[in-house]
C-alpha positions in Angstrom: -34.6 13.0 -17.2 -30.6 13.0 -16.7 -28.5 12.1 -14.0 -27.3 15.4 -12.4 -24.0 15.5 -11.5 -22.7 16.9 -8.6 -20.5 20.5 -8.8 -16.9 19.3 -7.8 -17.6 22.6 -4.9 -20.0 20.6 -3.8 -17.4 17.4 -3.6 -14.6 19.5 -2.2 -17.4 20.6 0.9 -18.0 17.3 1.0 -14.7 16.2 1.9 -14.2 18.9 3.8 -17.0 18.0 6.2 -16.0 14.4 6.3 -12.4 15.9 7.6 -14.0 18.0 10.3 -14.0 15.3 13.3 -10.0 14.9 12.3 -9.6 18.7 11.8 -11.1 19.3 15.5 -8.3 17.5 16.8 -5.4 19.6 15.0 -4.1 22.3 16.6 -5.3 26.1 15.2 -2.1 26.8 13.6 -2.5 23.1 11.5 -6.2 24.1 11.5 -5.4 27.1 9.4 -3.0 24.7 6.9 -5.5 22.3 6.6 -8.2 25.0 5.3 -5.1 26.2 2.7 -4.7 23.0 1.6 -8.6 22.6 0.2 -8.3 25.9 -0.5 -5.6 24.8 -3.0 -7.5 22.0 -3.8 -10.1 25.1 -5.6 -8.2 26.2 -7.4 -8.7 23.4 -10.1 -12.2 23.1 -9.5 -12.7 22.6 -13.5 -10.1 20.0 -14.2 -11.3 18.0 -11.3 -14.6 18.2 -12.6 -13.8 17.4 -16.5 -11.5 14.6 -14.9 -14.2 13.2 -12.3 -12.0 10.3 -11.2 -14.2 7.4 -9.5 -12.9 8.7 -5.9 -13.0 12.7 -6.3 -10.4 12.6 -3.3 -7.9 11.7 -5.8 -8.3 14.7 -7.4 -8.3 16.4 -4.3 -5.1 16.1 -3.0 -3.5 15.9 -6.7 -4.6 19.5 -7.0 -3.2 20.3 -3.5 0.4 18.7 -4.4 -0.1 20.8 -7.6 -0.2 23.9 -5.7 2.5 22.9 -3.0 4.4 22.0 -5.7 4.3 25.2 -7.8 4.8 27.3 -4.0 8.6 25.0 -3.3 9.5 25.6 -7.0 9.1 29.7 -6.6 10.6 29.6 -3.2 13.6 27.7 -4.7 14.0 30.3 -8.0 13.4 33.3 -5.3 16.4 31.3 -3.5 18.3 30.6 -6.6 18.0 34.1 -7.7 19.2 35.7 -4.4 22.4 33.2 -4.1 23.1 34.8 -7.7 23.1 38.4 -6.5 25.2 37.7 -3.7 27.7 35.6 -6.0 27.9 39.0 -8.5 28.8 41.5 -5.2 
């Protein structure tokens, strides 16, 4: 028989779990963060899995810089974008 491999949603709960001691301690408001940060870290559920580095937390947190990454770079257009309309009136 073959080695079954483990769904990167089950890695991702993993994680998660191993966090929960550390996210007990945060406050609610960073409670809530933390949730939207593995929350991010879903959102590439396949590439993680195709990638399946040796430490899956790798991928973890790549995925969530991914997201925080694409959130800064819409603020800063919305930003760039307003400063333009101001500059025209």
């Amino acid at each position: 028989m073959g080695r079954t491999l483990p769904t990167f949603t089950g890695i991702i709960d993993s994680e998660i779990e191993s966090w929960s001691k550390y996210k007990r301690g945060l406050r609610k408001e960073d409670q809530e963060i933390f949730d939207d940060l593995f929350r991010a870290a879903r959102i590439h559920l396949a590439e993680n899995f195709y990638a399946m580095r040796t430490i899956p937390f790798e991928s973890i947190v790549i995925s969530m810089l991914i997201e925080q990454r694409k959130l800064i770079k819409k603020l800063q257009e919305q930003i760039e974008r307003s400063n333009s309309i101001e500059i025209l009136t």
